[in-house]
Each structure stands twice: as structure tokens, then as C-alpha cells.
Phi, psi and omega in degrees: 000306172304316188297302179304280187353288193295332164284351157292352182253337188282298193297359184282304207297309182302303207294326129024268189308335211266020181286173148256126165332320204302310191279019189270326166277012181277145163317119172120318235245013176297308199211163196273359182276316139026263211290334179269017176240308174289020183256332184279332195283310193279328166320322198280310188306303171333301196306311193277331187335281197305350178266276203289005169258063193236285206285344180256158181274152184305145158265146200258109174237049188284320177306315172285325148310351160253358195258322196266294188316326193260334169266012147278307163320327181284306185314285183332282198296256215343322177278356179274334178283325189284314175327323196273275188342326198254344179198263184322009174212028199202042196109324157338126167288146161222045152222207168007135151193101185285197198263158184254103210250331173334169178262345198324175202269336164304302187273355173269316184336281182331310173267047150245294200287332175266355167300300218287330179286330172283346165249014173288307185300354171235015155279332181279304215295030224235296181313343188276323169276322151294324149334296151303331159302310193260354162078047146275084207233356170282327162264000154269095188276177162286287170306351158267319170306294180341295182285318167288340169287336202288280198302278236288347137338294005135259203307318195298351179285310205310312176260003162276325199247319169218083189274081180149173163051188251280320199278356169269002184303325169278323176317327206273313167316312195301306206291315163308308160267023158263010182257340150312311196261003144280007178276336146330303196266340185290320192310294181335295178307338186294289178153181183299328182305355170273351184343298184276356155273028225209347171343337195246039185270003168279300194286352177275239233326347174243000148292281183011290201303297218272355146318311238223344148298330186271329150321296203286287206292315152332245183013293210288321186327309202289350185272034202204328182209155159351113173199135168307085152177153192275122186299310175335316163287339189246017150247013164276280153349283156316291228266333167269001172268314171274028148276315163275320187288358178272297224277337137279346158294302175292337167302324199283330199263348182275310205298312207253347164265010201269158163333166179263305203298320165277357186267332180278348163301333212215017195266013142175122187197151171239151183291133140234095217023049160103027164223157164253154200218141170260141206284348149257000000 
């Protein structure tokens, strides 16, 4: 047993080396546990949720849900304009393109913007508690736990290890359709007289969809030509873009393909990662 210990802390300690110096005094980002324990706190809540709300009435959190919602919408865009600014709309290959490591103001630019998206994931598990909160507990799917449980884990190899280059390319997709879809939920939270602006909630599920094609085919490139950047994120990457494109796929042919008689029983709500949510 000691013998296991100790080579789990020498291969920790190597992998270690292979960081980047710029993030090692950012929040969050000395070491990984942080992020694997508040990642563990929310599996734990998702589990409790329904028991302690089993015996209390739902909360009526609309004020605060337009508050949240509309400030995600600012967070979301703010983090899509910098992906674009710092890079990917500024130079970036978007076949090769490795990570920029450099201190230049372009490449801290960059590595700013994937800090700020790995802690955006975990300002979103916010959706899961208001979920729970308000007793919708039929949209805390598996695949919304999944994906909100996932990411913000996820991400810290990403910015610990490589913050820039070829692997923000779904950050940069993800972020644009998370400022649709809180501009969808901000409208929602408004109340019903909002209804008839809400028209296109069919259609955030097949940007979803074709987010997560245009990743997997990104992804793919690299296994066909050369490149400076580590294959390990882009078959992490790859394998998580045809994980979510089945499982939104199969949500969308459950949701949207059913009998008429069931589409009008279920006609409103929109996916939010894989759930349909009612707007009020």
C-alpha cells in the first residue's frame, strides 16, 4: 500500500512539471483537488436534493432567476467575444494550431478567457439547485448532471495544462450557445405574456446537436495530420463531443418525434443540457 502511495504522488509530482508556470497562482489552480471536491459536494447535493425538498413547498425564485439568467447571458457573450479576440478570430488556424505559451498579451489574453470558462462551470451548477429548489427534479436528467458535473473537472487539465490552442475550439462553440440559451431562459423568467417570443426553443436542440458535430469533426482532424498539441485532450475531446451528440440526439427524436397527441402534453419546454425546462 505505501508502495502504491508513493508512486501515485511521483507520477502526480511528474505530471506536475508538465503545467503551465502563468496559472499556478490563479484561483482554483494550484492543484486539483478544489475543483474535484466541489464537483463531488454537487453529485452529493443532486443525490439529496429531492429528499430535502420532499416535505417543503417549491421556491418561488423568479426575481432571482432573472438575475442569474441575464448575467449569464453578459458572462456567456463576454466569454465568446474573448475566444474570438484572443484568438480564434484573430489569427488561430482552425486546423493545427497549437497552445501559446509565451507571456505576450495575446496568449495571457487567451489564458485568461479559458480560466474564466473553467469557472463559469461552476457558476452554472447554479442551474441544478434552482432546479431542485423549485422541486423540477424531472429536469435533473442524468445528462444534465452528467454535463454540469463533468466539465468544470475537465477544464482545470485544460488550463493547468494547455489554456490556448487547438482544444478551445468547443469552448468557443459552448459559450455562444450558452448566451442563446440563457437569452432563452432570461425571456422565460419574465412570465407568460413572453411566450410568443420564445418561438425558436426547438431549434436551440438542434444548435446543440450541431455544436457537438462541429467538435467531433474539429477533433478528428488531428488523427490524420501532424501537430504540436496533445492528443490526450483531443481524444478527450473527441469522445466527449460523440457522447453528448448521441445523448442529445436521442433526447431530441424522444422530445420532438413522439406522437402529436404527446407533443402537445410536453409543448413547453426547452433542452437545457438535455432537459426540457418550463419557463415558469
Amino acid at each position: 500500500m505505501a508502495n502504491i502511495f508513493t508512486n501515485a504522488v511521483k507520477m502526480y509530482d511528474e505530471l506536475m512539471t508538465k503545467a503551465d508556470s502563468r496559472v499556478e497562482g490563479w484561483a482554483l489552480m494550484s492543484s486539483p483537488w478544489p475543483s474535484i471536491l466541489i464537483c463531488v459536494a454537487y453529485f452529493i447535493f443532486v443525490r439529496m436534493g429531492p429528499t430535502f425538498m420532499a416535505n417543503r413547498k417549491p421556491m418561488d425564485l423568479k426575481n432571482l432567476l432573472l438575475v442569474y439568467n441575464f448575467s449569464m447571458v453578459i458572462l456567456s457573450g463576454y466569454i465568446f467575444v474573448e475566444f474570438l479576440l484572443s484568438g480564434w478570430g484573430n489569427g488561430y488556424s482552425y486546423g493545427c494550431q497549437p497552445v501559446d505559451y509565451s507571456n505576450s498579451p495575446k496568449a495571457m489574453r487567451m489564458a485568461r478567457v479559458c480560466w474564466l470558462f473553467y469557472f463559469s462551470k461552476f457558476i452554472e451548477l447554479l442551474d441544478t439547485v434552482f432546479f431542485l429548489l423549485r422541486k423540477k427534479f424531472n429536469q435533473v436528467s442524468f445528462l444534465h448532471v452528467f454535463h454540469h458535473g463533468v466539465m468544470p473537472f475537465s477544464w482545470w487539465f485544460g488550463v493547468k495544462f494547455a489554456p490556448g490552442g487547438f482544444g478551445t475550439f468547443h469552448a468557443l462553440l459552448n459559450s455562444f450557445i450558452h448566451f442563446l440559451m440563457y437569452t432563452y431562459y432570461g425571456v422565460a423568467a419574465l412570465g407568460p405574456e413572453f411566450q410568443k417570443y420564445l418561438w425558436w426553443k426547438k431549434y436551440m436542440t438542434k444548435l446543440q446537436i450541431t455544436q457537438f458535430i462541429c467538435v467531433a469533426l474539429h477533433a478528428s482532424q488531428l488523427l490524420f495530420i501532424d501537430c504540436n498539441y496533445s492528443m490526450i485532450f483531443v481524444y478527450w475531446i473527441g469522445a466527449y463531443a460523440v457522447i453528448f451528440l448521441v445523448l442529445f440526439a436521442d433526447f431530441y427524436a424522444k422530445a420532438y418525434k413522439k406522437p402529436q397527441h404527446l407533443k402537445d402534453h410536453n409543448a413547453n419546454g426547452v433542452v437545457k443540457n438535455g432537459v426540457k425546462s418550463k419557463s415558469s
